[in-house]
N, C-alpha and C positions, 0 to 999 in steps of 0.2 A: 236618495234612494233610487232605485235602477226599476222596481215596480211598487204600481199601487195594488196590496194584493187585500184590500178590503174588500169581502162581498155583499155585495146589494142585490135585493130584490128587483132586476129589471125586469121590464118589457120594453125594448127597443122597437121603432117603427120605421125601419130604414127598407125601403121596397126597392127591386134594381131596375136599375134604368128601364125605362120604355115600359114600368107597370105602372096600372092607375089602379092608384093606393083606395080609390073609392067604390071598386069593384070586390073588394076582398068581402069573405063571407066566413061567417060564423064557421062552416063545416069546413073550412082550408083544413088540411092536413100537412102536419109536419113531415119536411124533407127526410128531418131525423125524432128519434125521441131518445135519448141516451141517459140511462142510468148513470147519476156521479157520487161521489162519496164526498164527505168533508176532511179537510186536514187543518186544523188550526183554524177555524170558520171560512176555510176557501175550497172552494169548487174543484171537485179534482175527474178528469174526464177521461177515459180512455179512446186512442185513437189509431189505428195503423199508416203506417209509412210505405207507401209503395204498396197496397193493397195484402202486407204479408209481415211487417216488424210492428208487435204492438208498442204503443207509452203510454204514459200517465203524464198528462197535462193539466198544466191548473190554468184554470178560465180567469182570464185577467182581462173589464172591461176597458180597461184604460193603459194600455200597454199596447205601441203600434204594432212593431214588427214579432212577426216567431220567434221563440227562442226556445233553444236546443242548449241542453249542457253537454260539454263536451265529453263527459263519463258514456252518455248516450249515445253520441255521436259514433264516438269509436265500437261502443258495443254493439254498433246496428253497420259496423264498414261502411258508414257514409265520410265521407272525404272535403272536408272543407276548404276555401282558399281566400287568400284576403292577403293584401300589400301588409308591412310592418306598419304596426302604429294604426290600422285600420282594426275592425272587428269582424273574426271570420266569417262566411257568409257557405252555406250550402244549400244546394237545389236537388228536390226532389220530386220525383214525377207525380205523384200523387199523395197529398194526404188525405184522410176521411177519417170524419166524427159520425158513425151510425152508419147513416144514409146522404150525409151531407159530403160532398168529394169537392176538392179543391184541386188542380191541377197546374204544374209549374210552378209550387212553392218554392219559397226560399225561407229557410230560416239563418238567422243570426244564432252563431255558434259563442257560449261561454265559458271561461272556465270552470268546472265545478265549483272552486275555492269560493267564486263569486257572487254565481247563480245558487249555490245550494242551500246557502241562508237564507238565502227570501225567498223560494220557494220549497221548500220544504226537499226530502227522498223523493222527490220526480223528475220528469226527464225535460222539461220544460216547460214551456210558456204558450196557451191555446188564447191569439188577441184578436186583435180587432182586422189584424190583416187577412184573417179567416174570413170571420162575420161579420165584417162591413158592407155587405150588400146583401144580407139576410136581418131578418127577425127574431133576436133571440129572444126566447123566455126561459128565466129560473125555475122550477119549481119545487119548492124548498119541502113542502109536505108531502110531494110525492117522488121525492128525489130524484126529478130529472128536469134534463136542459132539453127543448123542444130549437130545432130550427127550421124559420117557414121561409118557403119563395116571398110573399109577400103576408102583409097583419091579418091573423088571424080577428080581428074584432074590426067589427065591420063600420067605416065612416057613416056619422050622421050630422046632417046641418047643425050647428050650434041654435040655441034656442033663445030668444029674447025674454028677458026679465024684469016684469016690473020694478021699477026706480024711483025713492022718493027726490030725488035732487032733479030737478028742469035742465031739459040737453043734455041728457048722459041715460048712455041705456045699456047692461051689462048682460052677459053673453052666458049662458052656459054652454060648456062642452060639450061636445056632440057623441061621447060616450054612451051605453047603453046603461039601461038602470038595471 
């Protein structure tokens, strides 16, 4: 199978480069907060292309690169290229989910035939090549996807635990209660 489009309840804690992930505070506000819908219990996001072509993306956490169906592709005159026997590849200047902007994308272009099955009537694939240097969160009861510069919940030292076994001492997580 080409994606895993099972959705899960995440909270990712991936902070970018050069931030200390121990400064983050409860009051961070998100980059973005975007209303999604469900399709078949997946995640589906709207996003614009070049600040002006909307699509419907599905949030797929385990999927590398973008993916664009090629039905999309042509209906937005974006132009893809790629060697035979490669998979096409097109760059575009900006995409953005809300308030989260990405610049110099590239997405992997496929054929309908292909892509349309697994992910449903949308135009593609919203992955990890977006939001791998942000913070995502689901939120399934209030149907939206938040993304933050860095974790909104704030580090705490883990906590030592009393232990009946001699030389062994266990840790709780440094979560908030």
């Amino acid at each position: 199978a080409i994606l895993s489009t099972t959705s899960i309840l995440l909270s990712a804690s991936l902070a970018p480069a050069g931030s200390d992930p121990g400064r983050a505070s409860v009051s961070t506000r998100p980059l973005a907060e975007i209303p999604f819908t469900l399709h078949q219990n997946a995640v589906i996001l709207e996003a614009k292309i070049n600040g002006r072509d909307p699509i419907r993306l599905l949030l797929d956490t385990g999927w590398g690169p973008l993916a664009l169906v090629s039905t999309a592709a042509q209906r937005l005159d974006l132009q893809s290229n790629g060697s035979s026997g490669e998979i096409p590849r097109l760059a575009v200047e900006s995409l953005a989910v809300g308030g989260a902007v990405k610049h110099g994308v590239v997405f992997e272009v496929f054929p309908a035939e292909e892509l349309g099955p697994l992910i449903g009537p949308h135009d593609g694939v919203l992955s990890t090549a977006f939001f791998k240097d942000l913070v995502l969160q689901i939120d399934y009861p209030s149907g939206v996807v938040r993304f933050y510069a860095s974790s909104p919940i704030p580090k705490q030292p883990p906590e030592a635990i009393e232990n009946d076994e001699p030389g062994r001492t266990l840790l709780r997580a440094g979560l908030p209660t």
